[in-house]
C-alpha positions in Angstrom: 98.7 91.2 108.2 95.0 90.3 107.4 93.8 88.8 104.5 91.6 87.8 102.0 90.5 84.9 99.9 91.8 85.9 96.4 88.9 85.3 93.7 90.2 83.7 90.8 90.3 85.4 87.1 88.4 83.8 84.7 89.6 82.9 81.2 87.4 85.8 79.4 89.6 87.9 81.5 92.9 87.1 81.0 92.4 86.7 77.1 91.2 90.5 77.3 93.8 91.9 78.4 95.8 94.8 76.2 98.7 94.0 77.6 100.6 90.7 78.5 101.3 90.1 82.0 105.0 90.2 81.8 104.8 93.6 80.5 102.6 94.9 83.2 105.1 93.3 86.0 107.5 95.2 84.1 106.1 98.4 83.8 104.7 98.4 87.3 108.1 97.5 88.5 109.3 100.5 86.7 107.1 102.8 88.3 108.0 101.3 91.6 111.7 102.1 90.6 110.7 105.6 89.3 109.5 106.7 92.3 112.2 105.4 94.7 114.6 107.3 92.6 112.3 110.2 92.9 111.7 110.1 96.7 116.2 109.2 97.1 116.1 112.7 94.9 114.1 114.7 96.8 115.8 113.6 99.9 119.6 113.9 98.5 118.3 117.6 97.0 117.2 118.8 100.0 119.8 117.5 102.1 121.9 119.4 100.2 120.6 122.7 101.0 121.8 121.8 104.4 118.1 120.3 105.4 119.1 116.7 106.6 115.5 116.1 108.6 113.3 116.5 106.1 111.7 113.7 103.9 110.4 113.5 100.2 106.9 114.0 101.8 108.3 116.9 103.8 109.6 118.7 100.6 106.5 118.0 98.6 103.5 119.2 101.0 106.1 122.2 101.2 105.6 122.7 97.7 101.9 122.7 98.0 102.5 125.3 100.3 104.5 127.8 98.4 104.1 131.1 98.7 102.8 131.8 95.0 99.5 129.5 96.3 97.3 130.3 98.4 97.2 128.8 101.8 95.5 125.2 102.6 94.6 123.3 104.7 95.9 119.8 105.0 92.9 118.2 103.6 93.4 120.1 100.6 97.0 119.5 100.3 96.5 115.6 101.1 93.7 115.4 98.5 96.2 117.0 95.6 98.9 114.7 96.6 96.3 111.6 97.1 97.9 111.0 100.2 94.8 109.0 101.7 96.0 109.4 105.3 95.4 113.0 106.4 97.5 112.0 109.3 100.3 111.7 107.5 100.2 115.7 106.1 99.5 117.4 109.5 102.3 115.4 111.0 104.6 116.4 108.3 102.9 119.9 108.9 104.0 119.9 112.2 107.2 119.4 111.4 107.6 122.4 108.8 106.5 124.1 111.7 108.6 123.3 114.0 111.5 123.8 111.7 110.0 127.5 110.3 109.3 126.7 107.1 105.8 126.4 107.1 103.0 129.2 108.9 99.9 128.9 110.2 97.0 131.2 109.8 93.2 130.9 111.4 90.1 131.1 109.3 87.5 130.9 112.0 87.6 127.2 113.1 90.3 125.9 109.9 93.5 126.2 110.1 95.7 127.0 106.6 99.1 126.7 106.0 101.6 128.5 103.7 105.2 128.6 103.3 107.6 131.1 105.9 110.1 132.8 104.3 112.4 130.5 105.7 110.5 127.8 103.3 110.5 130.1 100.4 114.0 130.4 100.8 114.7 126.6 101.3 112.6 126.1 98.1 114.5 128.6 96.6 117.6 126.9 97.3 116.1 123.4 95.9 115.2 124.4 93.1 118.4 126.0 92.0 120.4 122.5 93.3 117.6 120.8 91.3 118.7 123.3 88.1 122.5 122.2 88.4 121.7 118.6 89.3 118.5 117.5 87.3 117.9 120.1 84.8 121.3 120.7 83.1 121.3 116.3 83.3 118.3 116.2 80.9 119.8 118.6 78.4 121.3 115.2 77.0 118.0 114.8 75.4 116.8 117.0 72.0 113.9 119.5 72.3 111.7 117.4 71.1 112.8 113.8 72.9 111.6 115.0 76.2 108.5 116.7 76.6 107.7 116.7 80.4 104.4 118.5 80.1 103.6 115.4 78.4 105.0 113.1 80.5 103.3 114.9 83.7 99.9 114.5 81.8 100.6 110.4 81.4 101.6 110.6 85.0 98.8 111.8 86.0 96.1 109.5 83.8 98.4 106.5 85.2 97.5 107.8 88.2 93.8 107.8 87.9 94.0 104.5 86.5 95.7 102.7 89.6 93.2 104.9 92.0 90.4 103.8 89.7 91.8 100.0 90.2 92.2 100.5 93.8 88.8 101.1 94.2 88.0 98.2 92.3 89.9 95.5 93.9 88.6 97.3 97.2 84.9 96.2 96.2 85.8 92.4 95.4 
């Protein structure tokens, strides 16, 4: 593994910092948590549709694909899941493929894909074992303790925020 010479933070910059570092190692170690759970979810849901090959990526770039979308192409579908490899969607793609789920349709020199029936059908399928499983699990929480659209919005700004750092540490 390559690397680099680290540059060192100055004291302005630790002293400026919202939060202390023990609560970002914390938090960041909870996001890493959160989305192994996720991922182990995805898999275990779809496995239990009777879909054992198929990863959390497989499932996901699935979704993009659903038949209430229009059909993309995998640049588009790697850009909305900020998947920076576009590698990684067409060979997941090619997979769906493979296994029916996913079709393919020419627009002169692009290719888009879209969800088979078969994929419809084994969304279908999740989302009902994610109903029973998930769903009916976060009824434990009031109306009001658990507002997802909310969550999803944070999500999505903490997302921004580590690309935005990315970028950052990149250029040093």
């Amino acid at each position: 593994m390559r690397k680099r010479q680290s540059l060192p933070v100055s004291e302005d910059d630790a002293g400026s910092q919202p939060f202390a570092p023990d609560d970002m190692r914390m938090f960041e170690l909870a996001l890493l948590s959160a989305s192994n759970s996720f991922n182990r979810w995805v898999v275990s849901c779809g496995g239990a549709t009777g879909e054992l090959g198929l990863g959390s990526t497989d499932f996901t770039i699935l979704r993009m694909g659903s038949r209430e979308a229009r059909p993309k192409r995998a640049s588009e579908i790697a850009f909305a899941l900020n998947i920076e490899d576009v590698h990684v969607v067409t060979y997941s793609i090619k997979k769906l493929i493979r296994a029916g789920f996913v079709e393919t349709q020419k627009n002169g020199k692009e290719s888009l894909f879209q969800a088979s029936l078969a994929g419809q059908d084994l969304l279908t399928r999740y989302d009902a074992i994610r109903t029973k499983c998930l769903i009916n699990t976060l009824k434990v929480f009031n109306e009001g303790d658990l507002d997802v659209s909310l969550i999803a919005r944070r999500l999505r700004a903490i997302s921004g925020i580590y690309e935005q750092a990315a970028r950052a540490a990149t250029a040093l």
